[in-house]
C-alpha positions in Angstrom: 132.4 129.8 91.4 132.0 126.9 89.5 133.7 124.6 92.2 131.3 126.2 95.1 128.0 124.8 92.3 130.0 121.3 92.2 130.0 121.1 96.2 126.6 122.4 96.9 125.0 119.8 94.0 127.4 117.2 95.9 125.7 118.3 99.8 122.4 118.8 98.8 122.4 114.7 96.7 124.0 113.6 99.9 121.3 115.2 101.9 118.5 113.8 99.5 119.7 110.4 99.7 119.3 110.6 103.8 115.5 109.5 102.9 116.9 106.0 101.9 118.0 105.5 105.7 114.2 105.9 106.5 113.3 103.6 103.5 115.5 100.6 105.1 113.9 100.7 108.0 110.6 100.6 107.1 111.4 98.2 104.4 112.9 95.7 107.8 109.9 97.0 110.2 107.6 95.8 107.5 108.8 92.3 106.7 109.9 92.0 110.5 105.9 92.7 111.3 105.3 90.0 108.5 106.8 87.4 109.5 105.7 87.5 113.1 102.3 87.7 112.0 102.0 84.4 110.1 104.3 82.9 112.5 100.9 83.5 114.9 98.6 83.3 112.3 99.5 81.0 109.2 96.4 81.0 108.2 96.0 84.2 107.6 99.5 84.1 105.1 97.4 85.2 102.0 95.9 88.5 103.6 98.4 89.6 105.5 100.7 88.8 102.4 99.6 90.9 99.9 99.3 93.7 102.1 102.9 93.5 103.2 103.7 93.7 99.6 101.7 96.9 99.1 104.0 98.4 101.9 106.6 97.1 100.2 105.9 98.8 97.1 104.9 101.8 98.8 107.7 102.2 100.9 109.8 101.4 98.3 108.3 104.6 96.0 109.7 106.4 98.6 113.2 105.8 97.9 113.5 105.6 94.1 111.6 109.3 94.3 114.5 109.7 96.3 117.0 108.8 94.2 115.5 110.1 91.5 116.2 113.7 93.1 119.8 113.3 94.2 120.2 112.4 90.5 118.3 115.6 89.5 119.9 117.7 91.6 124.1 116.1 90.2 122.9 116.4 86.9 120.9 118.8 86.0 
């Protein structure tokens, strides 16, 4: 009994940790999408800057809430 607990908290971390595929490529899409934008525009660097780094921080959320649930789910 105790080892079928261990090796579902084991699949169901593994499948809350998927979401951190999703956050790396957002995460590359983001500053991909960044960089070709000043590379047309420098001189709109500021603008488009800042809002890149809200994405970042945003799509970045994502994964520590994910994280944070895989740990939940092993520990708890």
């Amino acid at each position: 009994m105790l080892m079928e607990l261990e090796s579902a908290k084991m699949i169901g971390a593994g499948l809350a940790v998927v979401a951190l595929m999703g956050v790396g490529i957002g995460i590359g899409n983001i500053f991909s999408t960044l960089i070709a934008s000043v590379a047309r525009n420098p001189a709109a660097r500021g603008e488009v800057f800042s809002i890149g780094i809200l994405g970042f921080a945003l799509t970045e959320a994502v994964a520590l809430f994910a994280l944070l649930i895989a740990f939940l789910i092993l520990f708890t």
